[in-house]
KEDREN-568520 format. One line per field, with one value per residue (C-alpha): residue number from 1; x negated, y, z negated. Coordinates in Angstrom, 1 decimal, always signed. Each point is the difference from the previous one (the first is absolute). Example, Ala and Ser with C-alpha at 12.3 -4.5 7.8 and 13.67 -1.06 7.14 Angstrom:
KEDREN-568520
k <- (1  2) .
xx <- (-12.3  -1.4) .
yy <- (-4.5  +3.4) .
zz <- (-7.8  +0.7) .
This chain:
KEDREN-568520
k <- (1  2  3  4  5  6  7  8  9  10  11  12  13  14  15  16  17  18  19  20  21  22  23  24  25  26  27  28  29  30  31  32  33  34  35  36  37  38  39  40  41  42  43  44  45  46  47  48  49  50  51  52  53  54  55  56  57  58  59  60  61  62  63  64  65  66  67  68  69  70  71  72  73  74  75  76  77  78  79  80  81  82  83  84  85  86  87  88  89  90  91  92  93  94  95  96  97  98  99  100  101  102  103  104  105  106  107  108  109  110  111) .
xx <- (-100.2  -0.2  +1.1  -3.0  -1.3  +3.2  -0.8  -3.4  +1.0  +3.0  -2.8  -2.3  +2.7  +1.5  -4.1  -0.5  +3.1  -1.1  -3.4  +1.5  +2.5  -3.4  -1.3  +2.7  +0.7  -2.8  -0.8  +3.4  +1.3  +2.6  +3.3  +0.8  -3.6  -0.4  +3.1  -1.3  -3.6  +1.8  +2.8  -2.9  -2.5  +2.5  +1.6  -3.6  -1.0  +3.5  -0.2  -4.7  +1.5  +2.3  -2.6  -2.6  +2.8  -1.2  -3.9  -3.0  -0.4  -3.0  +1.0  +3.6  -2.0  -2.6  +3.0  +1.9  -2.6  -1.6  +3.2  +0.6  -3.1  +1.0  +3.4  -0.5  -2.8  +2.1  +3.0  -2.9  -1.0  +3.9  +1.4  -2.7  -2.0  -3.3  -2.6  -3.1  -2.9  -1.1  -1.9  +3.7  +1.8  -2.7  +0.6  +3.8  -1.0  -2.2  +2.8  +2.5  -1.9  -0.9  +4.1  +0.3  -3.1  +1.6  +3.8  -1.0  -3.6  +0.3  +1.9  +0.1  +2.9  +3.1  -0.6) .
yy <- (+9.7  -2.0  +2.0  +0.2  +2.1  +2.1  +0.8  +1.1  +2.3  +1.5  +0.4  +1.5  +2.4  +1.0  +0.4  +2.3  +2.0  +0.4  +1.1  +2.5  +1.4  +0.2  +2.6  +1.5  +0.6  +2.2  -1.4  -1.2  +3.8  -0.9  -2.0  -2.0  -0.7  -1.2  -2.0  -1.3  -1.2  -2.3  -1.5  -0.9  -1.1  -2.3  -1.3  -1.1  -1.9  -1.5  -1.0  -0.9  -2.4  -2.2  -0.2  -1.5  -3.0  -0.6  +0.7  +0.7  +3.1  +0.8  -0.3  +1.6  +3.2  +0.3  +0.0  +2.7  +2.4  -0.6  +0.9  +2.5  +2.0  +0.2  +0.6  +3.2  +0.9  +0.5  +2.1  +2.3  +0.4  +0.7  +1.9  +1.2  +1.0  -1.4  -0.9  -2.9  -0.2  -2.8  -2.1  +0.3  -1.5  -2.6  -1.2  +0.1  -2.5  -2.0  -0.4  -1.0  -2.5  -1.5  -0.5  -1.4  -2.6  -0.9  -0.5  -1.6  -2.4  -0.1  -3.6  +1.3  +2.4  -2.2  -2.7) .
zz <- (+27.2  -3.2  -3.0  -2.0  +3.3  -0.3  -3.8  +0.8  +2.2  -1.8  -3.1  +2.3  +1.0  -3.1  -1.3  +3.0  -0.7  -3.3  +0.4  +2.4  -3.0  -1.9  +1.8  +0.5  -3.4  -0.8  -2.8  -1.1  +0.0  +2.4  -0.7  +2.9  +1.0  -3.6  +0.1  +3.5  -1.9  -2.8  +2.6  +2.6  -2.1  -2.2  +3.4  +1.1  -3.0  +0.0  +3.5  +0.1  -3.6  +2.6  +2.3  -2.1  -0.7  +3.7  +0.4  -1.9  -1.7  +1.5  +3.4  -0.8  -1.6  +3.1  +2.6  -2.4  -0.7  +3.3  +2.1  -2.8  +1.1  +3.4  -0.4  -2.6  +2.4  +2.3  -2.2  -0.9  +3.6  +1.1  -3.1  -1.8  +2.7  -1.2  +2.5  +0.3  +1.5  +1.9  -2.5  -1.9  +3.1  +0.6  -4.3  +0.9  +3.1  -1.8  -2.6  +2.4  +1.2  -3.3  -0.8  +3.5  -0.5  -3.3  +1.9  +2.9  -1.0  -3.4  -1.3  -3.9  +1.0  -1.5  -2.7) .
């Protein structure tokens, strides 16, 4: 896997992880949720800032919030116990299938 995938994916993950801390912070009343926003959030920037040495910016910032959105989805479904409705799961496909389109067809992916 060539490295500027491998930063995506470790932003995408530490912007996830954050997100997550967000609402679990209520607000920013807890510590360690709090503490869990700033680390995330400053690992994913770090991490989507040596990506963009590799591809476009607007290609790296539709496959990072796009697999963002799916992958908090998901948290909020497991730990927070949120539910969707179809129309929410058919958005999350249609989503999915935009960041694949732009991976697999798309040639403006590296420059």
């Amino acid at each position: 896997m060539p490295i500027h995938y491998v930063y995506l994916i470790v932003a995408v993950v530490f912007e996830t992880c954050g997100t997550a801390s967000l609402k679990a912070s209520e607000g920013f009343t807890k510590l360690y949720p709090s503490i869990g926003v700033v680390i995330g959030f400053a690992g994913a920037f770090y991490f989507l800032s040596l990506t963009l040495n590799y591809m476009p910016i607007g290609i790296v910032y539709a496959i990072w919030s796009g697999l963002g959105i799916v992958l908090i989805t998901l948290i909020g479904l497991v730990f927070f116990k949120q539910h969707l409705d179809a129309p929410a799961y058919v958005g999350l496909a249609l989503i999915m299938a935009g960041v694949l389109v732009i991976n697999v067809f798309s040639r403006t992916n590296l420059h």
